[in-house]
N, C-alpha and C positions, 0 to 999 in steps of 0.2 A: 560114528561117522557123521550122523546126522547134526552132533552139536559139535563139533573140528567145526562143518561147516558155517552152522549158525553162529559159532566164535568169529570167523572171518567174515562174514557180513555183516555182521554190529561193528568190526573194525573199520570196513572200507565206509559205512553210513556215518560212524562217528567221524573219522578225518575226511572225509566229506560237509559233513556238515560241520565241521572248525575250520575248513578252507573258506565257506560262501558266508559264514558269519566273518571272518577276518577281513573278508574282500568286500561286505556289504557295508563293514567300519570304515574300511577306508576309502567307498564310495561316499560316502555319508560327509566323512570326514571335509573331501576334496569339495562334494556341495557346498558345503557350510560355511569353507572359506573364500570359495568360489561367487559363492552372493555375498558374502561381502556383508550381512546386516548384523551387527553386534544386537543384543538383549540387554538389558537393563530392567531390574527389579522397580527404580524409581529414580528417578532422578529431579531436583528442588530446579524451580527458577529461576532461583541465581547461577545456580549451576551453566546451566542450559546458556541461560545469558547475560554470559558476565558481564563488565564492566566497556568494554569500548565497543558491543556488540548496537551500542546507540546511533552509532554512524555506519551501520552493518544497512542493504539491503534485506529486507525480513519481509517474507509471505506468511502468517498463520491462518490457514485457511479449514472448515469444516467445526463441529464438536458444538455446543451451546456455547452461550455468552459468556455462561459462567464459568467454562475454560478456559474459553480463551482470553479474558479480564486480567488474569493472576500475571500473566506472562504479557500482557499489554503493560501492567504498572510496574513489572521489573526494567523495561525499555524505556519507560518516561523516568523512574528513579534513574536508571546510570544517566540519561541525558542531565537531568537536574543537577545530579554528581557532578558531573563532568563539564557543568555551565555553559550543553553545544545547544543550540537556538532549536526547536521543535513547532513546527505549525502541525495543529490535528484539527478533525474536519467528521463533523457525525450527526444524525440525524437522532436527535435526542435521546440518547443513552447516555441515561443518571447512572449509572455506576461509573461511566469512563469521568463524569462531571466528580460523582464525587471522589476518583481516586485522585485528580488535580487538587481540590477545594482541602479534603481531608489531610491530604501531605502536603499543604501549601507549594504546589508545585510550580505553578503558574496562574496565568493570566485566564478567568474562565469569561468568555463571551456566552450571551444568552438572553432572551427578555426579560430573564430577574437582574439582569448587570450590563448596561449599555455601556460597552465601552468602546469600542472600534468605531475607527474611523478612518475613511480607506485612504484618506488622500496623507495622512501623518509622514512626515519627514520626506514624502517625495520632491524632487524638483518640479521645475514648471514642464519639461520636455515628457520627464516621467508620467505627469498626471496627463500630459496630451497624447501620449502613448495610452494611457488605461482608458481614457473615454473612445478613443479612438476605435481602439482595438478591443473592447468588450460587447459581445452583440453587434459585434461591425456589419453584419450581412442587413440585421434591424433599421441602423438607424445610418448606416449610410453616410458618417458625418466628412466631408473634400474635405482636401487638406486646410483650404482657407478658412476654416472653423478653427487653428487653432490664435486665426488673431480674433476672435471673439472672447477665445478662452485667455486670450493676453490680457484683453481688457480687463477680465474680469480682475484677474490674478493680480493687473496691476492697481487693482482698484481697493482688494483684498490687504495687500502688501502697504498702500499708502496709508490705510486705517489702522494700521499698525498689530496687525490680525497675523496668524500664521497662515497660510492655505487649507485650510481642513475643508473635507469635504461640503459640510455643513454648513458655510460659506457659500461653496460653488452653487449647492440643491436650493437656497435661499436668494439667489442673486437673480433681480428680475433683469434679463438676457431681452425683452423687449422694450423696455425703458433703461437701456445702456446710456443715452445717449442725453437721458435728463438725469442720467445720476453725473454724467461726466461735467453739466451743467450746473451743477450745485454743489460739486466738491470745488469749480474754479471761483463760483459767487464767494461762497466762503474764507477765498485765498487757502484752501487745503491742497490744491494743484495749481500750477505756472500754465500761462495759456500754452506757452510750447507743447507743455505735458498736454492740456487739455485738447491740441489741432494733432500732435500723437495719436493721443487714443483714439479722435473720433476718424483718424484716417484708418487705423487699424479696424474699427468698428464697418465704416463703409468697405472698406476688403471685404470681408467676413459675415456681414450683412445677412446673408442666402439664408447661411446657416444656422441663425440663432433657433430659425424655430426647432429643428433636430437635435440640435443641444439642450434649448430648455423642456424637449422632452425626453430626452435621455435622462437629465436628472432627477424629471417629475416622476419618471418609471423605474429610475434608481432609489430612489428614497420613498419610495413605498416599499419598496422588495426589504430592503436592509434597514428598516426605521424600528424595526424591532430589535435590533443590535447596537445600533446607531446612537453615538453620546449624542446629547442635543449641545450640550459648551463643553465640545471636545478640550479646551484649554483646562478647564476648574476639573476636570473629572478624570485629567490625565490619561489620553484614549489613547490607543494603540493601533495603527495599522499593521500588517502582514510584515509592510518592510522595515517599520519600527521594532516591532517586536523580536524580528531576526538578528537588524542589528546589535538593541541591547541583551543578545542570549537569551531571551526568554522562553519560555513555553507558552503558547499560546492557542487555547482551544476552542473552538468555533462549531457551535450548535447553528447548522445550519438550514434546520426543519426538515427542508425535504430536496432530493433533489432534483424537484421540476423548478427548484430557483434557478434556474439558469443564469440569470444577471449574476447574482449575488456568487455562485459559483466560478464565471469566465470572470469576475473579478478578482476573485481570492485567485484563480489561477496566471492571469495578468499580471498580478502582485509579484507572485513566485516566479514570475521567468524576468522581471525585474530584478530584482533579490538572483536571480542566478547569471543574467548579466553583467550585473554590480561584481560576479566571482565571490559570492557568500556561503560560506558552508552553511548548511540546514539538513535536519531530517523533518520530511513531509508524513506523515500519519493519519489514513485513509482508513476510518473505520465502518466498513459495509455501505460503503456508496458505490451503488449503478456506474457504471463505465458507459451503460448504453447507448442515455440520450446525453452524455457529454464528452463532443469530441475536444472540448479546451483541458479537458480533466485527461484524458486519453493522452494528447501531446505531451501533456506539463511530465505525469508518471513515465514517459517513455522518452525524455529528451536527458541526451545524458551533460551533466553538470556536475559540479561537485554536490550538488544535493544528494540523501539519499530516502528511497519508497521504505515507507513500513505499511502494507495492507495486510489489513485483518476483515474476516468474513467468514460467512458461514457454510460459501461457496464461492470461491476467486471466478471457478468457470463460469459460473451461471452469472455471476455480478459483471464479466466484461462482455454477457452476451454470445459466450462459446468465441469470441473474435479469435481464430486461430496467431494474429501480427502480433496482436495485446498481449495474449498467454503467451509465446514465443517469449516475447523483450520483458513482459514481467517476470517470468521463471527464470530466463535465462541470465538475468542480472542479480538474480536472488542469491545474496550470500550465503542466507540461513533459512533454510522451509520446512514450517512443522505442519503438515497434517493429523487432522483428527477424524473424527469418522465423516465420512460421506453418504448421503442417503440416495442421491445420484449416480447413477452407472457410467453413466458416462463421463462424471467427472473422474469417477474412479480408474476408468480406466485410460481417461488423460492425465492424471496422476502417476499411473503404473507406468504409463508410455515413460514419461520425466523421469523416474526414478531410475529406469534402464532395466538392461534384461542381463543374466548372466551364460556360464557355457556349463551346462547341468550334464550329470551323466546321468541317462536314461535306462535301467533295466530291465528287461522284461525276462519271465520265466517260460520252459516248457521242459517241464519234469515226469517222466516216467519211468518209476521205481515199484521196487515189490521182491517178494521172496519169489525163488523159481527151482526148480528141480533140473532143469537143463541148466541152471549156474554153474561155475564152478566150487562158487563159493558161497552158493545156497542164496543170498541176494542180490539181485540184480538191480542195477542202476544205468538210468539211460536219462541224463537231465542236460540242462541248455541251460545257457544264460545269454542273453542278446544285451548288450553294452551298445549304448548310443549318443554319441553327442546330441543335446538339443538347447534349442535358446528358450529364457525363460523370464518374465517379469522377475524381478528381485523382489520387489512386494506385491502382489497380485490385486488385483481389483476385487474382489471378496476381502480379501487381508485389510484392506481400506475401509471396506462397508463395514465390515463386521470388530472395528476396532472397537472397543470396551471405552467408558466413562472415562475422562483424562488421561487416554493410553494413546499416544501418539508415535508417528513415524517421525521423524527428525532427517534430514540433509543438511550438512555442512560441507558447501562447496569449495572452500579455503581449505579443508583439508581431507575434503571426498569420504567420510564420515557419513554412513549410514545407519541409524537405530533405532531401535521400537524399545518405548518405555513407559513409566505411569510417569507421570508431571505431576511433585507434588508442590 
C-alpha cells in the first residue's frame, strides 16, 4: 500500500514539476522577446557602420580611446568613400591625427601644419558676420564697424590679395587713413575711391579700436594653426574645406580657446546657412563652458553630430536640454562601459524599459500520511507584470573590454556585442 502510494506521489511531483518548467520556458521565452536586446558573439566595424552610416547622427560614448578609435576610422573612411565634407575638432589626440595623415584622408590642422585660415572663400558680409558674432559679448563691435571692415577689404581687394584672414590680423585699423593716402599718391586708387573710403572710415571711426583688438586677440589664439601666406601654402578655412568635400581636422589644444572655438562654430552655421551638407566630429570636447559649441550640435540643418567620449553625460555637464536633443537626434548609439552611475543610469533611462513577467514562489510540499496519495503539495506561483530597464545600469558598468550596447533608431534595433 505504502508504495501504490509513493508511485502516485512521484507521479503528481513529476507532472508538476514538467508543468513549472514548461511555464518557467515560456516565461523566459516572452522576457526575451519582450526586451527586445538581441546578443551577438561579435560583430566588425564595418559591419556596424557601413557605408552611408557617415551622414548618420552617431554618439559613441564610454570604453577607452582605444575603442572607441577603430569605430571613429570606419566613419571617416565611408565619408572619404563617399567624398561628404567632415569637419573634426579634438584636443590633441595622435591616434585620431594619425588615422587622417596614415589613410591620406584629409586636411590635418595643427602646429606641425599651419594651414587654416578662417576667412578662405568667405564673402565680405560673411567675414562681417564671424568678427561680429564671435566673442560678441567681448568685444562689442556696432554695427558701424563693418564700414571699417569695408575699408579694409577694399583696400585688401585693390592689392590684388584675396581676403585671408592674415590680411585683416595684419592691417594697421589705426592708420587707415594714411594707407588710403598713399595708395591715391601712388595712382593705385581714383580720389572718388579715395573720398569713398575715407567717408566710410569716418562712419566707422569709433570702432577701429575694438576691431583692431579683436584681431590682435584673434591671432594670438589661432597663430599656431594660422598659415602665415595663406595664398603659397593653399590654406583652408572651415567653409573652404566643406565646400570642396574635404576632411578637415582641427587640433584645437584645449577647449578654454574660446575664440578659436565660437570661430570654427560661426564658420559651421555659415556653411549650414549656405544649405551645405557636412558631418561635424566632436572628439571629447567639454559642452560646458561652450555655449557656441552647445547651439552649433543642437541646431537642426542638414548637418550631421558625430560625438565621441568617454562620457557624453559628464562632457555636456549632466545638461539635461543637451542630453535630450543630442540622444534624441542620434541615429546610431553605441555605448561602452561607463564608470559613472549616473551616467549609467541615464543611459538605461534612453534605452527604455520593457513589460517583464515577475515570478515569485511560495512552495510547501513533502511526503504525508494524511495524503491520499502519500505526497502532498501545496505551492504558489505569483505572476506579475513589471517594468524594467532593458539594459540595466550595472549591465552598462560592468560591460567587458570592446563589448558594447548598440541602438539603431532607424530601425529600433537593440544589441550587446564584442566590436571587433
Amino acid at each position: 500500500m505504502s508504495n501504490d502510494n509513493s508511485g502516485g506521489g512521484c507521479l503528481l511531483w513529476f507532472i508538476d514539476f514538467l508543468f513549472r518548467r514548461h511555464r518557467r520556458k515560456k516565461i523566459e521565452k516572452y522576457n526575451l522577446q519582450s526586451r527586445g536586446v538581441e546578443e551577438y558573439k561579435s560583430i566588425a566595424a564595418d559591419t556596424l557602420f557601413p557605408s552611408n552610416t557617415c551622414t548618420e547622427n552617431i554618439i559613441i560614448s564610454g570604453g577607452c580611446q582605444n575603442e572607441r578609435m577603430p569605430l571613429c576610422e570606419q566613419i571617416i573612411r565611408n565619408a572619404y568613400k563617399a567624398n561628404h565634407p567632415m569637419v573634426i575638432i579634438h584636443t590633441g589626440n595622435g591616434v585620431l591625427e594619425n588615422i587622417i595623415t596614415g589613410n591620406n584622408f584629409g586636411v590635418l590642422v595643427n602646429n606641425q601644419n599651419k594651414m587654416f585660415d578662417a576667412f578662405a572663400s568667405f564673402n565680405f558680409n560673411e567675414i562681417l558676420q564671424l568678427v561680429t558674432d564671435t566673442c560678441k559679448s567681448r568685444y562689442d563691435i556696432k554695427p558701424a564697424g563693418r564700414y571699417v571692415l569695408q575699408v579694409a577689404y577694399d583696400l585688401i581687394i585693390n592689392r590684388g590679395w584675396k581676403p585671408y584672414f592674415s590680411w585683416f590680423a595684419s592691417c594697421p585699423y589705426f592708420k587707415l587713413s594714411d594707407t588710403i593716402a598713399d595708395r591715391l599718391s601712388k595712382g593705385l586708387i581714383s580720389q572718388n575711391d579715395a573720398d569713398r573710403l575715407n567717408s566710410l572710415l569716418l562712419t566707422g571711426q569709433s570702432e577701429c579700436p575694438k576691431i583692431d583688438t579683436f584681431f590682435s586677440d584673434m591671432k594670438s589664439q589661432i597663430d599656431y594653426i594660422s598659415a602665415q601666406d595663406p595664398h603659397k601654402a593653399g590654406a583652408l578655412s572651415i567653409l573652404s574645406a566643406i565646400e570642396n568635400n574635404r576632411i578637415f581636422c582641427i587640433d584645437i589644444k584645449s577647449s578654454a580657446n574660446t575664440m578659436l572655438v565660437e570661430l570654427i562654430v560661426n564658420s559651421l552655421i555659415i556653411a549650414m546657412n549656405r544649405g551645405l551638407d557636412f558631418s561635424l566630429l566632436i572628439d571629447d570636447i567639454p559642452f560646458i563652458n561652450n555655449e557656441s559649441l552647445k547651439n552649433a550640435v543642437c541646431q537642426k540643418s542638414n548637418h550631421c553630430n558625430i560625438i565621441l567620449s568617454k562620457d557624453l553625460y559628464a562632457l555636456i555637464g549632466g545638461k539635461e536640454d543637451i542630453f535630450s536633443a543630442l540622444a534624441g537626434d542620434a541615429d546610431r548609439t553605441v555605448l561602452f562601459a561607463h564608470s559613472s552611475n549616473l551616467s549609467c543610469e541615464k543611459w538605461s533611462k534612453y534605452l527604455g524599459e520593457y513589460e517583464k513577467i515577475d515570478v515569485s514562489h511560495n512552495q510547501n510540499s513533502g511526503w504525508s500520511q494524511s495524503s491520499k496519495w502519500g505526497y502532498n503539495t501545496n505551492s504558489g506561483q505569483r505572476e506579475a507584470l513589471k517594468r524594467e530597464f532593458k539594459v540595466r545600469p550595472d549591465q552598462i558598468n560592468r560591460l567587458s573590454k570592446n563589448e558594447a550596447v548598440i541602438y539603431d533608431k532607424t530601425t529600433g534595433s537593440l544589441i550587446q556585442t564584442v566590436i571587433m
